[in-house]
N, C-alpha and C positions, 0 to 999 in steps of 0.2 A: 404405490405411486406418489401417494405425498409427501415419502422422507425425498424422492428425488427431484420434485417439485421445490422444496427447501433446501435442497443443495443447489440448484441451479438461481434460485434469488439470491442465496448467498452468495456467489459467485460473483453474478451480477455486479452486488452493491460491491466485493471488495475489489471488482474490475474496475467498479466509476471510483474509488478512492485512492487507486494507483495512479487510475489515469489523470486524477489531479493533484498528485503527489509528483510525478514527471511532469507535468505543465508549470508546478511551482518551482522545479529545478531547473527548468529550461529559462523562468520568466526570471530567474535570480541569476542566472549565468553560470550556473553547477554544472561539475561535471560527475560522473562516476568517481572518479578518482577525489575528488572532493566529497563523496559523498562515504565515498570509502575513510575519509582521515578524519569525515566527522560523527562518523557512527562507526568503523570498525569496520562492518560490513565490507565483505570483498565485493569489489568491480563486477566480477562475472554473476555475483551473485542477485546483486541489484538490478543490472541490466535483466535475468530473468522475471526480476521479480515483476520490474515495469513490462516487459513484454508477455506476462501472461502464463510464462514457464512455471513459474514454483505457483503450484496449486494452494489454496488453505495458510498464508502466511501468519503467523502470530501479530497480537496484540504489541506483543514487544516490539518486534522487527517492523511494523507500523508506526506506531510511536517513535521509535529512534529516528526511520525515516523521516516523519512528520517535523520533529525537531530539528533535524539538519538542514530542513527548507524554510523554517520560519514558520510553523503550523502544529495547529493542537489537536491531536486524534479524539473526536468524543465520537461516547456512545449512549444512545440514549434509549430508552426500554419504554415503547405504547402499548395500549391496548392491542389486541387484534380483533379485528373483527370478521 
C-alpha cells in the first residue's frame, strides 16, 4: 500500500504544477498553438497534458513547458519524516 500511497502524492504535486503551468499560460495570453511554436510540443498534446490525460509527464516536457510561460521548474529534495 505505500508504493500507492506515493504514486497518488505524486500525482498530486504534478497535478498542482500543471495547474499553475495553465494559469501562467492563460495569465500571459497563450494559447496552445503558441505553446506548440515555443516548445515544439503538439496542441493536442498539451491540452492533455493540462487536463490531467497524460499521466507521469517528464522532467523535460515540464521544463520546456515551464519556459514557454515564463517559469523555472525546480525541484528540490527534504528530509522525510
Amino acid at each position: 500500500m505505500p508504493h500507492v500511497l506515493e504514486q497518488r502524492r505524486a500525482a498530486v504535486v504534478i497535478g498542482e504544477i500543471l495547474q499553475e503551468l495553465r494559469a501562467a499560460r492563460e495569465t500571459r495570453g497563450l494559447s496552445l498553438a503558441d505553446i506548440h511554436e515555443q516548445t515544439g510540443m503538439d496542441r493536442s498534446a498539451v491540452s492533455r497534458l493540462e487536463n490531467g490525460q497524460r499521466e507521469n509527464p517528464t522532467i523535460e516536457t515540464l521544463v520546456r513547458y515551464a519556459e514557454a510561460v515564463g517559469k523555472r521548474l525546480v525541484i528540490t529534495l527534504i528530509d522525510a519524516d
